[in-house]
N, C-alpha and C positions, 0 to 999 in steps of 0.2 A: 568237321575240320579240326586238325590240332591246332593247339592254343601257340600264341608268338613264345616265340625258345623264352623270351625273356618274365613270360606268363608264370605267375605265383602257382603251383599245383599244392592239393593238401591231400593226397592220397594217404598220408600218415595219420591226417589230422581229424577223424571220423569219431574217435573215442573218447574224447572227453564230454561226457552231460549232454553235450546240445542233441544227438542224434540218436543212440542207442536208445535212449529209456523210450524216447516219445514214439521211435518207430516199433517197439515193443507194444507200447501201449496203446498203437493207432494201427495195430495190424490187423486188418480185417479175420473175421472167422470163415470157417470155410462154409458154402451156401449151404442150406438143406434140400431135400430133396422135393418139396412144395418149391421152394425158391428158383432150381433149377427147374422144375417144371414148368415154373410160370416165364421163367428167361425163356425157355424154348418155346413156347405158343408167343410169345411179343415178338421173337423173331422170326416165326412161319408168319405170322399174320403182315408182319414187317414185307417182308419177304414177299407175299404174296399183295401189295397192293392195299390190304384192307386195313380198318380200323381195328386195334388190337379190341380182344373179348373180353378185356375188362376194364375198357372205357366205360361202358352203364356203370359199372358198380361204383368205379371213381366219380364218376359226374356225382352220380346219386350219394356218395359219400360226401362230396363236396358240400351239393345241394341243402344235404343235412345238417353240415354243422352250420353252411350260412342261415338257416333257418334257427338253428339253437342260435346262435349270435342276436340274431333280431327278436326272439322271446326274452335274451337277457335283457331286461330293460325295466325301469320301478311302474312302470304305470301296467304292466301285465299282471302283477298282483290281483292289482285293481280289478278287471276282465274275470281273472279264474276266481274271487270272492262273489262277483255278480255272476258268476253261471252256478256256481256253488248254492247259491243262496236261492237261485230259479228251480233248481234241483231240488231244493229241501223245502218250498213253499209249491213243488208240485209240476209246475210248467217243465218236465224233463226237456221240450221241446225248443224253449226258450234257451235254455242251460245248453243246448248243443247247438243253437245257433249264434248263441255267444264264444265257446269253442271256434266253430265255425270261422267266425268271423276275424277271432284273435288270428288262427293258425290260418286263414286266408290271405290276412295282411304281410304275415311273416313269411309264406310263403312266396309271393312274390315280390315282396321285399329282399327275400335271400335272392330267389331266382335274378334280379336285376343285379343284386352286389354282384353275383358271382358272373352275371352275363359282362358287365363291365370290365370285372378286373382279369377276367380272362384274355379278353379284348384287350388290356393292359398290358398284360402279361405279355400277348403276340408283338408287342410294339418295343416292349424292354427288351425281347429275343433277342431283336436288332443289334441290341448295344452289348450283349453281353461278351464280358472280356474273355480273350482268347488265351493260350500257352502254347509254347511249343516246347510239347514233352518228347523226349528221348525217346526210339525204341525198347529200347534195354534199362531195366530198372535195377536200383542199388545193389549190390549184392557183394558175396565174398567172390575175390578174385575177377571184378566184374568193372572196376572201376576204369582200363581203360578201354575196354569196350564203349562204358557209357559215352566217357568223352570221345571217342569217334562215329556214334551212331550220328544218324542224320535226323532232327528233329520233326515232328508233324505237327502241325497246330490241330488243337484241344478245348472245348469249352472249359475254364478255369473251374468250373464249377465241380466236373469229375477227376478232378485231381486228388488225391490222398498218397496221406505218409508213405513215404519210400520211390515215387515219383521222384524223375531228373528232369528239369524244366532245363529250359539256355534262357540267357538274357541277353538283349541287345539294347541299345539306344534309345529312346524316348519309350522301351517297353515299363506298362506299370506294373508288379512284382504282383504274379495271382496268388500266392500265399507264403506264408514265413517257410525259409527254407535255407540251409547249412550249405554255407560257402563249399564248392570242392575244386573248380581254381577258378582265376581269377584273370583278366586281363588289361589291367586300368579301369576298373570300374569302378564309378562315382553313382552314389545314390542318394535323391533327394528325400529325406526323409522329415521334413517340416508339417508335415502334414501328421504325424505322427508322432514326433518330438518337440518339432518346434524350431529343430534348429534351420539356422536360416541357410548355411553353406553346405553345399554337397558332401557325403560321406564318403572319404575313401576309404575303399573294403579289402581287406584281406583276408586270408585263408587258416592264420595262427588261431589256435582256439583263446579265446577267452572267458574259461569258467567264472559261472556265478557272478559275472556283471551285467549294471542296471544296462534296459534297452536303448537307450542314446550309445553303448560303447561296445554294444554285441559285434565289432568290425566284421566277423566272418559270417555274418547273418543276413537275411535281405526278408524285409518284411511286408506281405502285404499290402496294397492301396500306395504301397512308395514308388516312383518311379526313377528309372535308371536313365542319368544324367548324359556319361558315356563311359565306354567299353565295354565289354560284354566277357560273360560268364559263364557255368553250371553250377547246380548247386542242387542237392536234393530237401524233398519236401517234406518237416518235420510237422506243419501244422495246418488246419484249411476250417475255412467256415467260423463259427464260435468261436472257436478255439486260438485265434490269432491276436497277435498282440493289438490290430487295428479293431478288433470288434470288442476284444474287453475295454481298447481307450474308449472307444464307441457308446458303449454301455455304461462308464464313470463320467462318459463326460457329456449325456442325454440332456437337450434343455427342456426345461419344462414348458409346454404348448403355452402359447400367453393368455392370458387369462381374459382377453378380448374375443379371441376366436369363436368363429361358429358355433362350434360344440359347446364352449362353456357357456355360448350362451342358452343353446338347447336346454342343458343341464338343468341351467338355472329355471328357463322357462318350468320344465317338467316335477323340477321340486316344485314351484310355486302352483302348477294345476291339480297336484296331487290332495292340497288341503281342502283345495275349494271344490274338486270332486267329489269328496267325501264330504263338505259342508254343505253340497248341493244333494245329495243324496239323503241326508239328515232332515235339511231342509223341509223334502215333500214329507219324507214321512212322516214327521212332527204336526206337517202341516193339514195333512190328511185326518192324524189321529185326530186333533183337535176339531175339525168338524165331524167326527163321528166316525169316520172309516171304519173296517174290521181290523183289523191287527195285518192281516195278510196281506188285505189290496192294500195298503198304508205301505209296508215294506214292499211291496211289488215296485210299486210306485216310486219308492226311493229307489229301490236297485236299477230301473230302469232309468231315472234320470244319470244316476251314475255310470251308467255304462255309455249316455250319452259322451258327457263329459268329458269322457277318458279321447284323450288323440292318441289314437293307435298307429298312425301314420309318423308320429313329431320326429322319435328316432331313428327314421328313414330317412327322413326330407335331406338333409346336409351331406351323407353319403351320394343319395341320387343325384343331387344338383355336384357334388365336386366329379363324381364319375364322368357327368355328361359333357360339364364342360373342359374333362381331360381329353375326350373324344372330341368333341369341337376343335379344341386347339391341336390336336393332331395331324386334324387334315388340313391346318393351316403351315405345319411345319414346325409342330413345338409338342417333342417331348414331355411329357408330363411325370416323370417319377416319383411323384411321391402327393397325390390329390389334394391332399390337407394343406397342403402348400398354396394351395388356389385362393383360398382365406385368406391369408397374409398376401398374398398377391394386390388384394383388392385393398389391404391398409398399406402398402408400399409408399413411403413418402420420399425415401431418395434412393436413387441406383447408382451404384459407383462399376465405373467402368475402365477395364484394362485397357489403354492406348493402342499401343502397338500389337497391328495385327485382326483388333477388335473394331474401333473406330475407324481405324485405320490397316490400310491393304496390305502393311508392310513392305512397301516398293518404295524405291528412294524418286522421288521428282525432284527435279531442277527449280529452283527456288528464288533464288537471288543470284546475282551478276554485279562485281566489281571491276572496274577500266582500269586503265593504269591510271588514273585522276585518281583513284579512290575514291571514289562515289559510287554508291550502292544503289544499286536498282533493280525493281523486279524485271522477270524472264518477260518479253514481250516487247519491250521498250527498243525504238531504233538504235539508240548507246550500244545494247549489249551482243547485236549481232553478230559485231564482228568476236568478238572474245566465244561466242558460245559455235559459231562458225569454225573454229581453230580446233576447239576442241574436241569436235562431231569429226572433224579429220583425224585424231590422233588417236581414233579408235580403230583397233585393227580388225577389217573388212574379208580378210584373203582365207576366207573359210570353206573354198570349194566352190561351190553354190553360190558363194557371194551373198551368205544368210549373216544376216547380224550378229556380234558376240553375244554369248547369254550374261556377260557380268552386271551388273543389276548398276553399278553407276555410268557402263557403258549405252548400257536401255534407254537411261534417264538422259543422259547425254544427246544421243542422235534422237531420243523424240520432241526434245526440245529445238535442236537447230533444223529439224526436217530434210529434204533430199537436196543433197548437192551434185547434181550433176557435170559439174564445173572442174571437180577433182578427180583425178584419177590416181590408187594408192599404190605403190610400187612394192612396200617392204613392209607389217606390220610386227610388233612386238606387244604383244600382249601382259597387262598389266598383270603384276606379282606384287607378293607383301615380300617378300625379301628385297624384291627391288624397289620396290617406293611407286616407279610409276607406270605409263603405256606409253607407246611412242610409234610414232608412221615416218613414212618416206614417201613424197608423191610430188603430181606437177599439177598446176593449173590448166585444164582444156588439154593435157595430153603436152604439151609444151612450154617452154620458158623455164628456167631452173628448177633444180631436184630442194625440196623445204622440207624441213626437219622440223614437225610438231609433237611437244610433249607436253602430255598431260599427267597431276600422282599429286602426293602429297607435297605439302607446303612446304617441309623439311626438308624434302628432297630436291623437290625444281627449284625453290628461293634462291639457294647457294649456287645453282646453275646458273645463274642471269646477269650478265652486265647490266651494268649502269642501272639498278635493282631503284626502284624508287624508296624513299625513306619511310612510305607509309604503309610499305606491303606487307611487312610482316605483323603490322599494328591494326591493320585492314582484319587481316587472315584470324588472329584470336580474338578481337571482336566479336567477329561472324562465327567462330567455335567454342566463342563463351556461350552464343546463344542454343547450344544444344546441334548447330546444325554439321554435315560433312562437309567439309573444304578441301577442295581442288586446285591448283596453281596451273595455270594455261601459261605455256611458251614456245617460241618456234625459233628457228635460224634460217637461213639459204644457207646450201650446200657450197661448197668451194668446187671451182674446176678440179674435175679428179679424182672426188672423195667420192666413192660407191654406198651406197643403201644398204648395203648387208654388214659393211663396215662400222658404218658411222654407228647404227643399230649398235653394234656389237658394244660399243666403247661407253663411258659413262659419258651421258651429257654435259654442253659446257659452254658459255660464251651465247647462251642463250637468250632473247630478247622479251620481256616480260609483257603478256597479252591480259592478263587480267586474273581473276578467283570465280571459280564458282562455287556457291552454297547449295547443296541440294538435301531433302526433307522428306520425310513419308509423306507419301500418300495419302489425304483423308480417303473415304470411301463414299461413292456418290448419295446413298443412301444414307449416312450418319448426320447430315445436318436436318433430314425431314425425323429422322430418329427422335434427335435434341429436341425439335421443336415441339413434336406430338408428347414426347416424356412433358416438357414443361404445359405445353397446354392443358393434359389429365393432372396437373398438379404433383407432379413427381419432379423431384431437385435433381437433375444427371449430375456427377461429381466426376472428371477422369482424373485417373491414376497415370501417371507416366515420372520416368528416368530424367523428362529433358530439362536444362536450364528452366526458372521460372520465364522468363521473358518470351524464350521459345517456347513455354509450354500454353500460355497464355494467348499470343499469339494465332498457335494450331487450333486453342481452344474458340477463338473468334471464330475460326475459318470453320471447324464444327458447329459453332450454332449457339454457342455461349455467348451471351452480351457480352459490349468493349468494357463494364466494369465489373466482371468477374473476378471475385474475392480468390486469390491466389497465396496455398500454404506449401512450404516446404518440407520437405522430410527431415532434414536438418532441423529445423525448427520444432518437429515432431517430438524428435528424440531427446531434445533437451526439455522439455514442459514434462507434467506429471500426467497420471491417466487425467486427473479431474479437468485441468488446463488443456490438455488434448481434445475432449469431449466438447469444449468451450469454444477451442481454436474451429476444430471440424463443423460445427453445429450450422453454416450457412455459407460453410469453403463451398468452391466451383472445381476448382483445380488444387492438386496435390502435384507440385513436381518435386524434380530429384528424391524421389520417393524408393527405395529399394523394395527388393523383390518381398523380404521378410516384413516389411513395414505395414505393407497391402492389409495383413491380419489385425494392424493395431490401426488402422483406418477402421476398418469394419467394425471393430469393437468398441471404438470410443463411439460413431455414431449411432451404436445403439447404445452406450451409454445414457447420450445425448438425450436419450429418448423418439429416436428417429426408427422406421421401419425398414430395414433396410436391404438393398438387393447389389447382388455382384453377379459381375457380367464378365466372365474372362476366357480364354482359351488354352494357355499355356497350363504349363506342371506346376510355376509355380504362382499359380491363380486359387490352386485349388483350398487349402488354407482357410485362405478368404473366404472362399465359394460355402465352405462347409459352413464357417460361421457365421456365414449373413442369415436374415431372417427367410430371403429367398434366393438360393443360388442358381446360376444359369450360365451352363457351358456350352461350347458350340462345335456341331460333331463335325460338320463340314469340314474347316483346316483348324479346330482346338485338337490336345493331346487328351490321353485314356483318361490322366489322372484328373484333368478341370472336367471330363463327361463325368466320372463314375462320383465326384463330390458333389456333384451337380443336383439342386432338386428338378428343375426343368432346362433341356436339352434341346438347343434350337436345330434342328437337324437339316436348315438350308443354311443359303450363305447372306440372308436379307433378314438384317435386327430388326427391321418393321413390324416384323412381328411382336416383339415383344411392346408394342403402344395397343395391341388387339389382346394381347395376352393382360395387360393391366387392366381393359373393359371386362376381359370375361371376368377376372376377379372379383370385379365389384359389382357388374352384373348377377355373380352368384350370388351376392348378400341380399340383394333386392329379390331375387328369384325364390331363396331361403323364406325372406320377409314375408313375403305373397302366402308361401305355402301354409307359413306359418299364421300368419293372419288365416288362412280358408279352416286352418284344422281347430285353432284354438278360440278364434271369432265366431265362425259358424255355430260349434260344440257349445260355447257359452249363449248363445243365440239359442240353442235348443233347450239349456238349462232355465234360463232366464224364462222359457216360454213353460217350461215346464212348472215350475214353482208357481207361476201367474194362471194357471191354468187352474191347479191343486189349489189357488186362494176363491177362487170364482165359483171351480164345480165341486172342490171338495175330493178330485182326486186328480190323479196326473193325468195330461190327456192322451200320452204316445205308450202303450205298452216296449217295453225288452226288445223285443222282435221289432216292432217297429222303428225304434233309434237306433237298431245297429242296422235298419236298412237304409236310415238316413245316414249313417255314418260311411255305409258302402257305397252310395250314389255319388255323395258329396265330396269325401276324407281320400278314398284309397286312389283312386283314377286321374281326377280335375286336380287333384292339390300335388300328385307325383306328376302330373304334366306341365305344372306352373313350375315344382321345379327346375325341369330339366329345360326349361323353356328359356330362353334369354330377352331380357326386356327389350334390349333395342333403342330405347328413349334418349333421345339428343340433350333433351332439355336436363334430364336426369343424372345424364354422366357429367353434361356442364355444371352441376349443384354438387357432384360427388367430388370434385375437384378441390384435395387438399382436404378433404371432410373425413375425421374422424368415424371409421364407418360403424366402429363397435356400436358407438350410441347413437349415430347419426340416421343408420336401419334399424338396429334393434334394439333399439330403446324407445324414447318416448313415443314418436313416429310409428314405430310397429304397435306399441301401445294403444295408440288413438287408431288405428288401424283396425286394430280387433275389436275394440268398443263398439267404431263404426257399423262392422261387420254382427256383430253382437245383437245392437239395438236393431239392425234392419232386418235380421231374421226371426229374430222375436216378434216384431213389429207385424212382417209379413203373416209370420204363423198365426198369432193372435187375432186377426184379424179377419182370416181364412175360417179357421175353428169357429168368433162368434158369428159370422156369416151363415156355417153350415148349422150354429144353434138355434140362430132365431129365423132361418127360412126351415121350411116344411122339410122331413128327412129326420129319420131315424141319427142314435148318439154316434155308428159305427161312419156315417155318412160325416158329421163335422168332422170325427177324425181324421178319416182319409183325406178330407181336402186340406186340414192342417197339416198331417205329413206332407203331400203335394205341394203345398206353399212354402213349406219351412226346406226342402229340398230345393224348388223351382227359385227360391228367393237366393240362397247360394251359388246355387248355378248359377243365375242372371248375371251377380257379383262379379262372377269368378268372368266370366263371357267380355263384361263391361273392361276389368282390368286388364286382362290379353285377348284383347277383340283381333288382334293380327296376329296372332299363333294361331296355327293350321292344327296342331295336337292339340290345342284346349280347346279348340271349336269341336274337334271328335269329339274330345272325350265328353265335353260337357253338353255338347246335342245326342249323344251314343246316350249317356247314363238318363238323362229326361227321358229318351225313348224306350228305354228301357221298364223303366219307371212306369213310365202309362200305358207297356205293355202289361206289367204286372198287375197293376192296377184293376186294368180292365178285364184282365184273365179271372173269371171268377174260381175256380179252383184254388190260384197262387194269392188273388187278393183274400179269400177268407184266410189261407195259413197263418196270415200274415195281419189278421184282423180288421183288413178293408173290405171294403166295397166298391163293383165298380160303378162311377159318376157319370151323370149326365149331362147333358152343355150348359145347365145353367147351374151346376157344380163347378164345371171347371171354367165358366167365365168367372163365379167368384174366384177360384182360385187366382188365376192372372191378374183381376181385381185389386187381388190382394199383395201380389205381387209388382202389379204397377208400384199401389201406393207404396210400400215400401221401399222401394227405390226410390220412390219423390222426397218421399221424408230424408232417404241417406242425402241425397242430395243438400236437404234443408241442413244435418246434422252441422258440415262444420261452421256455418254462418252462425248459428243458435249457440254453438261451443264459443264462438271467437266475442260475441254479446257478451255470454256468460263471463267468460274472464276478463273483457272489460269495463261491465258492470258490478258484478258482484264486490269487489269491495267497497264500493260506494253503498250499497244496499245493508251491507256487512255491518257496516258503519251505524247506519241508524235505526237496525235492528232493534238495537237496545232500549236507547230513545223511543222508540215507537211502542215496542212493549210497554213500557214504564207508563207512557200516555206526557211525555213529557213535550212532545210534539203535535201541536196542536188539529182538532180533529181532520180540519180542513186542507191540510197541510199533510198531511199523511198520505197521499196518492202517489 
């Protein structure tokens, strides 16, 4: 279409800087001939139904680098020095079952990243933003072609320089692109600059100014307020001015998060892997070993030690539970996000729209008394009566007006059969009001009721009471819409088409009505579920405090809801901001730009925080909370694409399921973490106890990385992806700091636990099989047996109701004592296989260890309430200064 005559053109204005150089510099080369040849087989293969021919080698290039990802990591060192060191003390056997083993975990380690995020990927598809490119691209002599071609929509993504996009109305800008006309377009660019009021754009160039004043520019991630445009494509990708702010203005992940705490863990195993490694073989030496089995000894506890599994764990569980929340209706973009999910302590929420349905309801009702009363009430029927008439009915069909105060209107006064409408006029802003013509039951005089604003019908009305119009801005100080209901009888003579025609007059004054959005049926079990998991809802809205407060009830916020205003926002400093926000409920008369320095002071505050909006200018917000969440159902491009998670129905319920998985994963993380690092210290501990007794280590190489493969890779990736489930758990996570509250001292005593009872089990199994009859290969196997079957149990006991840790962890035991028994695979491996009153020790040993874990924390909670009592007269006692009797 051509643009309106009165439409800005810049067909002159192509050459100064903004477009020449970068379409120069962004012009594609022309293909080679491998390139074309590979375009032509993607589109026969296209063409013909099948997968293109070099899907393998992608996957498998994929495959590969997720694999090199999961080797980059500090504890692999560790692995390739222990197979090294197996190699050069001779066991080459050993040295490639350590390979083995490293590149087995990273192998399906990658395979799962890359199974997920593909899966990801298929789901972001969805969202991906659109363009609607011109047939005809830039060219000499070409430009009013462009502007008459007829646009197609385009994934934004294949857009490059010298592309002609259009733009219209709530469209968000798929990359920076050179005004070429213009037709009233406004674009919000807050998101990007900052600023708060729409930008009007023109066509004139303006060289070499900063990006807030580029007027003939439209940039990326902005969207378009109103009017619509062309404009060709100078930049896409990296390259846009949204992805360098992007890149300046990256925050740094908090330093609570999963990962650092992974980090942290993995520094700290690294020491005592290699002091546990030290350990035996010092310890070995010193009773006599050879030099060789001594370092054998040590390299194999080290290789125990090592969790090969740690820098998986936190991927797999954020993956799984992005997959979770999917099929519940919740976009996931960005997984890492899922972490701070689970420390979310307040969500501020956009009002209108969000909370709320956006539809005006009928509210309040004032009589000619002036008395205010809610809709329902005998008082107001007759006034809400009057005005359900003065709604114009004569649409054909006899279907209702679609005007949104007309809705609210006849849903409130319900069906009047009694009226019948002869003449209707439909309300307009030029004219103020609506107005009907009808009769009672078909007979009895013709009645003139109008309904419009309060300016308008007031001066209409005889004998006007003195309180109506003191009534009327009350009720529209409180944020809400005001209506004035009035009617007349017709005079003998005066026609309906007439009286219509003329401005009302001499009118009898019926009352006011107030009408309000709509909350949404689902936003008070929202409120309630946010506050019960311990998250503070805050909404954001426009309206007077008192109406906002008010709405705020009717949502689900207690009657003493701490209520700030925007006003008062803007006059305090950030720190007094931080201070005001830090236990607010409600923010009213809040502007649209404000939303941004909401979010910012409660994370000043020290608060975690989440935004929830739908509109363009949410998005701001959206980007700088800790977790953002747009909604694709009736939200706009620009609150989806700033969005980290994307409710893709129309029921925010979800987001009280979406805060369990959160913090679900820290516990499911904890588990894991606990099987990898508890267990592996469990094998350490038993190792070194072992080397003090018999003078060497009991598990060869091979054999701790087969306890590391029964126990680490399978049962400890299915705890993470598993979700707890626990009632009593998410009641205690409520409000709980989760950095230190899971993985800290808690996950701590957790591994100890885990620790001592596999030690416990092992050691126990080993002297079993030393001092009953049975050669030395016999006590070890049934100490591998126990120091694996004693982890499993563990792992069994903590998610006894996951159906994938029952596999996995009855799959890897039977495995195990298929090995076992296979005597071929158990010599490799330097077992034997056992007879039933081997492996009843083993279970033996097994039970007891589990009794003992049982016993641990009672013995732990003695200990620290006794010990500094005992601490105390330690010294005393030494000394002899306490007498001898007395010393018990």
């Amino acid at each position: 279409r051509a643009p309106h005559p009165r439409a800005r053109v810049a067909w002159h204005a192509l050459d100064p800087g903004d477009v020449r150089d970068r379409l120069e510099r962004e012009r594609e080369p022309e293909p080679t001939a491998v390139e074309q040849a590979t375009a032509r087989l993607r589109a026969a293969a296209d063409r013909a139904g099948r997968v293109p021919v070099l899907a393998p080698v992608r996957w498998s290039w994929q495959l590969a680098r997720a694999v090199r990802g999961e080797l980059d990591d500090p504890l692999t060192p560790v692995l390739a020095v222990g197979s090294a060191a197996s190699a050069i003390l001779g066991s080459v056997v050993d040295a490639l079952l350590v390979v083995g083993a490293l590149d087995l975990n990273a192998l399906v380690g990658g395979f799962q990243r890359l199974r997920a995020e593909r899966a990801l990927s298929g789901l972001l598809a969805e969202q991906k933003q659109k363009a609607r490119l011109t047939e005809e691209q830039l060219g000499p002599d070409r430009a009013e072609s462009a502007r008459e071609a007829e646009p197609r929509i385009v994934d934004a993504a294949k857009l490059h320089a010298g592309h002609v996009i259009e733009l219209k109305a709530d469209d968000v800008v798929p990359a920076d692109a050179r005004l070429l006309w213009e037709d009233g377009l406004e674009v919000d660019e807050s998101a990007l600059t900052g600023e708060s009021l729409p930008v009007d754009k023109c066509v004139d160039p303006v060289p070499r100014a900063p990006v807030a004043e580029r007027y003939c520019m439209v940039f990326e991630g902005t969207t378009v307020v109103a009017g619509r445009a062309r404009a060709v494509v100078v930049d896409t990708g990296e390259h846009t001015e949204a992805a360098r702010a992007v890149a300046l203005a990256a925050r740094t992940p908090s330093a609570a998060g999963v990962q650092a705490r992974l980090q942290e863990l993995t520094r700290k195993a690294l020491p005592l892997t290699l002091a546990g490694g030290a350990a035996v073989t010092g310890l070995s030496l010193l009773r006599g070993a050879p030099i060789r089995q001594a370092v054998a000894g040590g390299v194999s506890v080290a290789v125990a030690a090592v969790p090969e599994g740690l820098p998986l764990v936190a991927t797999v569980a954020q993956l799984a539970a992005a997959r979770r929340l999917s099929r519940r209706g919740v976009l996931v973009r960005t997984p890492r996000t899922l972490e701070a999910l689970g420390r979310m302590d307040t969500v501020c929420f956009d009002k209108t729209g969000t909370l709320t349905e956006n539809k005006l309801r009928l509210s309040r009702v004032a009589g000619t008394d002036g008395t205010v009363r809610r809709v329902g009430e005998a008082e107001t029927a007759g006034t809400v009566r009057v005005a359900a008439r003065a709604c114009p009915r004569l649409n054909g069909d006899g279907a209702r007006p679609t005007h949104a105060t007309d809705e609210a209107v006849l849903d409130a006064a319900g069906d009047d059969p009694d009226w019948t409408q002869e003449e209707g006029l439909p309300f307009e802003t030029s004219r103020g009001y609506a107005a009907a013509v009808g009769r009672e039951g078909g007979r009895g005089p013709a009645v003139l009721v109008v309904k419009g604003a309060p300016e308008t019908v007031l001066p209409a009305c005889a004998d006007l009471p003195a309180h109506a119009s003191e009534v009327a801005q009350r009720l529209a100080g409180h944020g809400l819409r005001i209506i004035a209901v009035a009617r007349r009888t017709l005079a003998k003579g005066e026609k309906a088409a007439d009286v219509l025609e003329r401005q009302p007059s001499e009118l009898e004054f019926t009352g006011l009505l107030a009408l309000a959005d709509v909350p949404r049926e689902t936003s008070p079990a929202l409120v309630r579920g946010l506050r019960e998991a311990g998250v503070r809802p805050v909404v954001l809205t426009g309206d007077h405090p008192q109406t906002a407060h008010a709405i705020a009830v009717d949502l689900g916020w207690p009657e003493d809801a701490v209520v700030v205003t925007g006003d008062e926002l803007a006059a305090a400093d950030r720190t007094a901001r931080s201070r005001m926000l830090r236990d607010a409920d409600v923010v009213a008369r809040v502007a649209p730009e404000q939303k941004l320095q909401v979010v910012e002071s409660l994370r000043d505050a020290g608060r975690v925080v989440g935004m929830v909006g739908d509109g363009a200018n949410d998005a701001a917000a959206i980007r700088a909370a800790d977790i953002g969440v747009g909604i694709s159902a009736r939200g706009s491009a620009a609150a989806r694409n700033a969005a980290d998670l994307v409710v893709t129905g129309d029921d925010l319920l979800v987001l009280v399921e979406a805060v369990r998985e959160g913090r679900a994963l820290w516990h499911s993380v904890a588990d894991a973490i606990a099987i990898l690092i508890g267990g592996n210290a469990g094998e350490v501990g038993f190792g070194i106890l072992g080397t003090v007794l018999g003078g060497a280590a009991p598990l060869s190489t091979r054999q701790m990385l087969l306890v590391n493969l029964f126990t680490d890779l399978f049962p400890a990736m299915a705890v993470a992806v598993t979700k707890t489930g626990d009632p009593e758990q998410e009641a205690a996570d409520a409000g709980a700091p989760l950095g230190t509250a899971v993985l800290g001292e808690p996950l701590l005593r957790q591994i100890r636990h885990r620790a001592l009872t596999t030690a416990l089990g092992a050691t126990a199994a080993w002297l079993l099989g030393r001092f009953t009859p049975g050669t030395e290969r016999r006590a070890t196997t049934m100490a591998l047996c126990a120091v694996v079957g004693t982890q499993l149990a563990q792992t069994l006991a903590d998610r006894r109701g996951s159906r994938l840790v029952q596999v996995t962890s009855l799959g890897s035991a039977a495995a195990l004592v298929a090995l076992v028994q296979t005597p071929g695979a158990s010599r490799l491996f330097g077992c034997t296989p056992l007879g039933p009153v081997a492996w009843t020790g083993v279970a033996a040993a097994i039970a007891l260890a589990l009794a003992g874990q049982r016993a641990l924390p009672g013995v732990e909670d003695a200990i620290v309430k006794y010990w500094p009592k005992v601490a105390e007269r330690l010294p005393a006692v030494a000394s002899g200064a306490v007498p001898r009797g007395a010393r018990g």
